[in-house]
DRENZA-153737 format. One record per residue: residue in one letter; x, y, z of N, C-alpha, C in turn. Coordinates in steps of 0.2 Angstrom, whole numbers, plus 5000, padded with zeros to 4 digits. Example, Ala and Ser with C-alpha at 12.3 -4.5 7.8 and 13.67 -1.06 7.14 Angstrom:
2
A506649725039506249785039506649845039;S506449895035506849955036506450005039;
//
This chain:
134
X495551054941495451054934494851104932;X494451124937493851154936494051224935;X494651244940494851314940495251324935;X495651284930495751294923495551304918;X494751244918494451264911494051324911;X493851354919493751404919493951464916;X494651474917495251514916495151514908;X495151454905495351464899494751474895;X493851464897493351494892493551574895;X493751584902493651674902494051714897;X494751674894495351684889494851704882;X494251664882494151664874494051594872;X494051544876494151484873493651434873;X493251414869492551394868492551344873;X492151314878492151274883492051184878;X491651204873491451134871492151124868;X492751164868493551134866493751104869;X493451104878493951104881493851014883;X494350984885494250924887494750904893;X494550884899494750874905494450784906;X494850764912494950714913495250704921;X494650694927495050684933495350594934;X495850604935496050544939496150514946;X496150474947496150474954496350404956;X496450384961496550304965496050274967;X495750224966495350194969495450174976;X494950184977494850154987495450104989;X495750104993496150044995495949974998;X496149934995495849874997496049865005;X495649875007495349865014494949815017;X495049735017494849665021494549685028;X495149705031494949705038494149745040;X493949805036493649855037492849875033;X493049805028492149825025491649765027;X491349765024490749725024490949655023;X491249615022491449565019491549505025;X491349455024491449395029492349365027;X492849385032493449345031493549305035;X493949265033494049195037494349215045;X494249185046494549215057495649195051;X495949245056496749245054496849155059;X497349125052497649055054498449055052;X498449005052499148985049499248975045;X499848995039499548995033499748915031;X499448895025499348845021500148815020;X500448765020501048735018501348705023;X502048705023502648675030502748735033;X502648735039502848785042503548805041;X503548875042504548925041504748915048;X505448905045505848885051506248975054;X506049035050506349115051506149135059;X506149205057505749225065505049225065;X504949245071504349245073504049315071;X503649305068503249375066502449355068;X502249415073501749435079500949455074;X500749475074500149505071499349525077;X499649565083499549585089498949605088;X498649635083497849625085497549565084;X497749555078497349475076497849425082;X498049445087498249355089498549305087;X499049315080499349255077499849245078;X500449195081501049225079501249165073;X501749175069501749115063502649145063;X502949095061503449075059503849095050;X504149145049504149175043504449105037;X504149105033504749075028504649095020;X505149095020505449135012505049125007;X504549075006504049065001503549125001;X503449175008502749195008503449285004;X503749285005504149355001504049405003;X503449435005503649485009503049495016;X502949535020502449515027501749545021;X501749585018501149565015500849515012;X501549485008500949385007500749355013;X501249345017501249325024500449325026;X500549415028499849425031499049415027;X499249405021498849395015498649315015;X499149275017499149195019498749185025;X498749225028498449205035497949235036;X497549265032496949305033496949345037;X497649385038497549445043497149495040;X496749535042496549615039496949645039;X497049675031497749705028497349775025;X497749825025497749875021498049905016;X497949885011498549905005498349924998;X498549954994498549954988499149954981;X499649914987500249924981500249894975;X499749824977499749794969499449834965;X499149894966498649944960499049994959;X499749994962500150054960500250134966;X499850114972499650164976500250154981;X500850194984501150164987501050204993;X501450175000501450185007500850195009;X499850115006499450125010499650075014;X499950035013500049955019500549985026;X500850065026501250085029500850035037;X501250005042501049985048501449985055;X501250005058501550005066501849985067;X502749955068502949885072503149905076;X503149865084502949865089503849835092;X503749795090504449755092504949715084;X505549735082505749685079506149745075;X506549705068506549735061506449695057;X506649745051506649725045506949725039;X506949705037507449725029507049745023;X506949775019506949795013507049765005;X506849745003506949714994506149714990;X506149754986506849804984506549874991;X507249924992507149964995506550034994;X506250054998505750084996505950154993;X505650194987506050264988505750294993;X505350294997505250345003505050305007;X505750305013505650275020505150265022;X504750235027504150255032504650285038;X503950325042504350355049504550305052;X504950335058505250285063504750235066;X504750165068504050155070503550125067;X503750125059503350105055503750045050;X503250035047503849955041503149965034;X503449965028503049955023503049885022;X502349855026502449785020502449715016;X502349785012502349775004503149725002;X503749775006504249755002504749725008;X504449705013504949685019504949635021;X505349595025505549545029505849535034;X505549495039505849515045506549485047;X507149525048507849505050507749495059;X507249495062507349475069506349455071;X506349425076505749415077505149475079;X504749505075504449535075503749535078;X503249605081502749615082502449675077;X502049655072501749715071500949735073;X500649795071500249835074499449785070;X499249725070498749715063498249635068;
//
């Protein structure tokens, strides 16, 4: 932006005209990583899911998937895993994560896949029992 309005007083164009506006993303909400006291990762709150098993290999958890949590980010959101995300603000592929063992499904589907090795999730569900990297 700087190198614009540049550009354009060198043009002849009074600078007090000009009006610029950076935008940007906010820092990603990052649980696991800042200052903040979080609960040690549990089980989440309700009846347990009768689905697969979905892993959370650093934190040590393994939990039982069920339909109500919708996608491994409520899930992991339920269980006080350290998460890394910002898709509720609009930012997409910061929740991108490692999976180790398993798959997943998609809804809705992402427009831009993650690499092989990786699962968004923001938008997924595990169709077999899973290990992810968290």
């Amino acid at each position: 932006m700087s190198d614009v309005a540049d550009t354009l007083v060198q043009l002849g164009i009074e600078s007090d005209r000009l009006h610029t506006e950076l935008f940007g993303a906010l820092a990603p909400i990052n649980p696991g990583l800042k200052h903040v006291r979080r609960a040690t990762p549990h089980q989440p709150s309700g009846p347990g899911g009768t689905g697969p098993q979905v892993t959370f290999a650093r934190s040590g958890l393994t939990v039982r998937w069920a339909e109500r949590h919708g996608s491994l980010l409520e899930l992991a959101d339920a269980c006080d895993v350290p998460i890394r995300y910002s898709c509720r603000t609009g930012v997409c592929h910061t929740c991108i994560t490692p999976l180790l063992t398993g798959g997943v499904t998609y809804s809705p589907d992402p427009l831009e896949p993650p690499a092989d090795g990786t699962v968004l999730i923001c938008c997924s569900r595990p169709n077999s029992d899973l290990v992810l990297d968290m």
